[in-house]
Backbone as CSV, one residue per row, in Angstrom:
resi,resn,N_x,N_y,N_z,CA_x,CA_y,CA_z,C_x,C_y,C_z
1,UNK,-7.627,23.886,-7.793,-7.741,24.085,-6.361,-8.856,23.244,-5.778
2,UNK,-10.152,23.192,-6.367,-11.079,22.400,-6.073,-10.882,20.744,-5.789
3,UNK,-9.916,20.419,-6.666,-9.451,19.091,-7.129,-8.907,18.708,-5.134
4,UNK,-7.540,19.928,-4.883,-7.129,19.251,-4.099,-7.519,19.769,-3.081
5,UNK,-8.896,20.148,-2.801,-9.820,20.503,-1.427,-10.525,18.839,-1.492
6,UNK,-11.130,18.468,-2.927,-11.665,17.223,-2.441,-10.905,16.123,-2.033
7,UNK,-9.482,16.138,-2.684,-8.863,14.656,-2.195,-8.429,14.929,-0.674
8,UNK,-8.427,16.041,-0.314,-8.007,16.485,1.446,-9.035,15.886,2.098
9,UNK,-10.868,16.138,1.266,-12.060,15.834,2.460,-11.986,14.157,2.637
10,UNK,-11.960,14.105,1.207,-12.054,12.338,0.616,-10.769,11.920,1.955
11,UNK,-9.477,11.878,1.226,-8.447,11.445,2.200,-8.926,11.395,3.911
12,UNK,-9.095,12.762,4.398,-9.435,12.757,6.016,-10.650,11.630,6.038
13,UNK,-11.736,11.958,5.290,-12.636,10.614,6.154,-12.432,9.207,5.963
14,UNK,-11.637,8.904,4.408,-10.668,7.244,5.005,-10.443,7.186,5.706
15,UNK,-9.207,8.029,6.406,-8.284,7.966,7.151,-9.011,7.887,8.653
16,UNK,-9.983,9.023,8.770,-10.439,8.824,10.331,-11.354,7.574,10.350
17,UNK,-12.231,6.937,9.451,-12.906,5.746,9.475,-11.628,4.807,10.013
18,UNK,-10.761,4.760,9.142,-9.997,3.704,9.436,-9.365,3.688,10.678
19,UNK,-9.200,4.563,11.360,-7.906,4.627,12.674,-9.305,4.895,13.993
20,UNK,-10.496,5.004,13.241,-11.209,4.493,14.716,-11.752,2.851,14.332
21,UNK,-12.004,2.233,13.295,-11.893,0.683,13.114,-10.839,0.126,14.144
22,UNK,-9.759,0.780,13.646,-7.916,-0.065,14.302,-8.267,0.598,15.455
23,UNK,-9.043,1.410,16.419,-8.975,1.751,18.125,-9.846,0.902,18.168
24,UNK,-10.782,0.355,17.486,-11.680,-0.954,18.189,-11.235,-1.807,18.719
25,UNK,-9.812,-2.888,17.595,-8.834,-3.908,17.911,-8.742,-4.037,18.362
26,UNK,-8.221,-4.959,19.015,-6.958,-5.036,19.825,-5.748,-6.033,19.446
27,UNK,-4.526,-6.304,18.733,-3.862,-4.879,19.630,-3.964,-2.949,19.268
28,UNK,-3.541,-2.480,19.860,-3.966,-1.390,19.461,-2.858,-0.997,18.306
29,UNK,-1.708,-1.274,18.116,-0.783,-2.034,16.940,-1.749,-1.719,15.516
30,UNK,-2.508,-2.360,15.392,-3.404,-2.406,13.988,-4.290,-0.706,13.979
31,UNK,-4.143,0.197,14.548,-4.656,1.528,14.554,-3.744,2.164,13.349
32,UNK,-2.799,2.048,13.802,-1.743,2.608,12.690,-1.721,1.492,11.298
33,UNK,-1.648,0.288,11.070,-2.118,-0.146,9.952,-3.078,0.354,8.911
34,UNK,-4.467,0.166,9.737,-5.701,0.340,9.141,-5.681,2.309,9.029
35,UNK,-5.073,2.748,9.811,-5.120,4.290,9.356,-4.259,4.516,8.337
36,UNK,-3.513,4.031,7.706,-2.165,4.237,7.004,-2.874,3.596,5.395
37,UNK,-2.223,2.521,4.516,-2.095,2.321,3.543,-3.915,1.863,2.712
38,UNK,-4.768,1.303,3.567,-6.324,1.115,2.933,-6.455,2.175,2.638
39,UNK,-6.750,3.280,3.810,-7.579,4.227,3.500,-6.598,5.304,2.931
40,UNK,-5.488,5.543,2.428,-5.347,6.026,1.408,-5.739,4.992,0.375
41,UNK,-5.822,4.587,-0.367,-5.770,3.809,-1.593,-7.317,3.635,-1.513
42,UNK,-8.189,3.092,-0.697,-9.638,3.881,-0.790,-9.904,4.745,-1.613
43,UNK,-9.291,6.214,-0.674,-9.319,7.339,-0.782,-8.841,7.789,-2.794
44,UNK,-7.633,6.825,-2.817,-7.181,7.443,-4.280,-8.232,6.727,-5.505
45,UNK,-8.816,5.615,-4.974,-9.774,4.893,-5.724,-10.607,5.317,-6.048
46,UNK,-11.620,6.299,-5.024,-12.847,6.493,-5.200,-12.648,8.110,-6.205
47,UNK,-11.480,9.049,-5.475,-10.999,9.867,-6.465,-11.075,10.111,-8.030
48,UNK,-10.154,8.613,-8.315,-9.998,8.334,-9.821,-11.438,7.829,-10.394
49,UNK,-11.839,6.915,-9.465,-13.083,6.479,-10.209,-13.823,8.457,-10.490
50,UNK,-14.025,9.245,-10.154,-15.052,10.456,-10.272,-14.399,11.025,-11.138
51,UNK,-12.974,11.039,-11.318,-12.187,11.663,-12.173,-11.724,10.933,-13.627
52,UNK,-12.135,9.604,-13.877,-11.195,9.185,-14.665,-11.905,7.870,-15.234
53,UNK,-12.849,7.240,-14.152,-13.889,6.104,-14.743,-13.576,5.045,-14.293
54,UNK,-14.625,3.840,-13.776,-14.106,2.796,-13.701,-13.358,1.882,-14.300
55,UNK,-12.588,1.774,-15.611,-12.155,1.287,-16.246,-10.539,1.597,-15.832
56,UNK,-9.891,2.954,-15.473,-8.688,2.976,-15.518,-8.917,3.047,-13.782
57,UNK,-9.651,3.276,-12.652,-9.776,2.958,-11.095,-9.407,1.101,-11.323
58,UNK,-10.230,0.631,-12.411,-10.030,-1.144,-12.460,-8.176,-1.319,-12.097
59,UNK,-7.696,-0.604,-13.517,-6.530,-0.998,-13.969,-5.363,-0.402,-12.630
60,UNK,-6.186,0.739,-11.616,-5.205,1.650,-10.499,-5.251,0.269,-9.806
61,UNK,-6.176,-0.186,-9.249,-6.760,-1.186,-8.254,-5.391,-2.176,-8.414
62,UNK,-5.573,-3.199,-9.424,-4.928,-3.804,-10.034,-3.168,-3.658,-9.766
63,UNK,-2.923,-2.830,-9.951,-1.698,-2.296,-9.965,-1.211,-1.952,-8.026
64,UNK,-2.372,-2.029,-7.280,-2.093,-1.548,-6.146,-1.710,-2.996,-5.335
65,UNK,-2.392,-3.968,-6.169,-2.587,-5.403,-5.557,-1.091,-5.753,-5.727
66,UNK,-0.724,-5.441,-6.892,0.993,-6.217,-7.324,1.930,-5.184,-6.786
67,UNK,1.929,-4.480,-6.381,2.177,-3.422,-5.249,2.485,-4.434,-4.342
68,UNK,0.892,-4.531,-3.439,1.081,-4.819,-2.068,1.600,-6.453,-1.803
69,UNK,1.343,-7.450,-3.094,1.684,-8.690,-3.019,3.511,-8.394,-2.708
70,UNK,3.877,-7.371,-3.876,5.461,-7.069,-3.373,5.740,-6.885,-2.481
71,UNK,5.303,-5.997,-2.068,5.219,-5.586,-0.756,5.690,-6.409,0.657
72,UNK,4.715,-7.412,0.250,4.954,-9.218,1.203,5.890,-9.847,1.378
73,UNK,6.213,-9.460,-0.634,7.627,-10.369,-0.142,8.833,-9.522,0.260
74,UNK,9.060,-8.381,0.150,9.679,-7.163,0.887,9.568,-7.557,2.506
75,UNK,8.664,-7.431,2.958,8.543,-7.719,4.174,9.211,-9.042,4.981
76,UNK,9.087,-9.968,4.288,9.365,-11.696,4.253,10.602,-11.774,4.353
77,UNK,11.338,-11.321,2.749,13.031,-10.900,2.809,13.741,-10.156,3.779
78,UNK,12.898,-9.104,4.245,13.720,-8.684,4.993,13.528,-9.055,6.394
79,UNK,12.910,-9.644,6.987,13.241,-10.577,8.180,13.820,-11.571,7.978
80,UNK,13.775,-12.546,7.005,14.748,-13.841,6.756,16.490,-13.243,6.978
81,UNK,16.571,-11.963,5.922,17.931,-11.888,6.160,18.353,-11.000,7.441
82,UNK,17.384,-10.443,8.356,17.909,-9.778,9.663,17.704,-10.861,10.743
83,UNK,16.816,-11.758,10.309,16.789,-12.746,11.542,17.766,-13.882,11.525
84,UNK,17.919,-14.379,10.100,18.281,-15.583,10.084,19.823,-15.453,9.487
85,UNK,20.437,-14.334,8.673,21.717,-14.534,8.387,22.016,-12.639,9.116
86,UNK,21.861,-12.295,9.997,22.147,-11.430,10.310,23.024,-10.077,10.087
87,UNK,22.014,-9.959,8.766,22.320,-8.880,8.100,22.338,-7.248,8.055
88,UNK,23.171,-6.603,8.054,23.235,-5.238,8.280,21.646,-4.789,8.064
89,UNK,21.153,-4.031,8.810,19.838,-3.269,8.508,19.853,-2.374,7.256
90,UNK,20.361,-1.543,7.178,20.344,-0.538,5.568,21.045,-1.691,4.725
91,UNK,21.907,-2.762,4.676,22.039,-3.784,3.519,21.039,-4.523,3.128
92,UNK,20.432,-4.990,4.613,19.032,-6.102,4.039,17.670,-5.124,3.123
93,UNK,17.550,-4.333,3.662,16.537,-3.192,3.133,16.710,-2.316,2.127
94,UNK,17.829,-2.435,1.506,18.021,-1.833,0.291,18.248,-2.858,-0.765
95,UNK,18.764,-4.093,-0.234,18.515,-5.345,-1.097,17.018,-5.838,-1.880
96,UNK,15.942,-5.623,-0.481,15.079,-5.569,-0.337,14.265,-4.926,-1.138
97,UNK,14.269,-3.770,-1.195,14.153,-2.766,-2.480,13.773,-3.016,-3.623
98,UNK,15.499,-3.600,-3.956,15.497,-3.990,-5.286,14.551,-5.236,-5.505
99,UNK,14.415,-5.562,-4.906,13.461,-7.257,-4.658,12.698,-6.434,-5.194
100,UNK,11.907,-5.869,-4.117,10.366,-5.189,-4.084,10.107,-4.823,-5.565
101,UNK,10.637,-3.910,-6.472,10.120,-3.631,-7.362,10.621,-4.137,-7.970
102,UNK,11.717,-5.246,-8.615,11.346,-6.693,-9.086,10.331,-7.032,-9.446
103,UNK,10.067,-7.313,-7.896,8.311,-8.361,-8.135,7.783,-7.744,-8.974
104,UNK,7.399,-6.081,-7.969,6.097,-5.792,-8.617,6.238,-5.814,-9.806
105,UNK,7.217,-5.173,-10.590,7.257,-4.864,-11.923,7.109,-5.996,-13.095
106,UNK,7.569,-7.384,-12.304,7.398,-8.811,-12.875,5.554,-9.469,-12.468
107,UNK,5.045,-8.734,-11.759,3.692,-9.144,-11.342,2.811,-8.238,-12.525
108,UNK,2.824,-7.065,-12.704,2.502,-6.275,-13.052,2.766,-6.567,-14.945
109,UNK,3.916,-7.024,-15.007,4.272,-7.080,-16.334,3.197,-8.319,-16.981
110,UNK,3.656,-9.423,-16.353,2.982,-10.878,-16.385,1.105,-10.809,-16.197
111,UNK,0.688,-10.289,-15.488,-0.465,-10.593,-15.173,-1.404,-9.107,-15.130
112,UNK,-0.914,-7.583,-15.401,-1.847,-6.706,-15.463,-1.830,-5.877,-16.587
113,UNK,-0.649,-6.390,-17.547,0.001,-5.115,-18.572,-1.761,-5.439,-19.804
């Protein structure tokens, strides 16, 4: 129970650091960015590091990067094929998908295993 009172305190003050950073911005667009995916992963970082050590927080970190590099190209693919060959929305994004963890799993395999 203790465990998940701290990742609630931990989580809320990422989260509110970050979404008054993104009300600084402008556009105000980047509020919801910067409140969303950093400050969780902050939040799960600093967690594991108290729980688990810097050595396997190294290896979370790591793993979050070939994540989010996927991530990119998720993002990339799926505007090429809604913009440029005008592709069904649930076809391009489930194609997409499969991309996504592709990568990661080929980023991850290659360069963090």
């Amino acid at each position: 129970m203790g465990d998940i009172v701290i990742r609630f305190v931990v989580g809320g003050v990422f989260v509110s650091a970050f979404a008054l950073i993104g009300s600084v911005l402008k556009p105000k667009s980047f509020a919801g960015l910067f409140g969303a995916a950093p400050s969780v992963a902050l939040a799960s970082l600093a967690l594991t590091i108290s729980k688990d050590g810097n050595a396997y927080a190294a290896a979370e970190a790591r793993s979050m990067i070939a994540g989010a590099a996927a991530l990119l190209v998720y993002c990339a693919l799926v505007i090429v094929l809604l913009k440029r060959t005008r592709c069904h929305t649930l076809a391009a994004t489930l194609f997409a998908v499969v991309v996504w963890f592709g990568v990661a799993f080929a980023i991850w395999g290659a360069l963090l295993k």
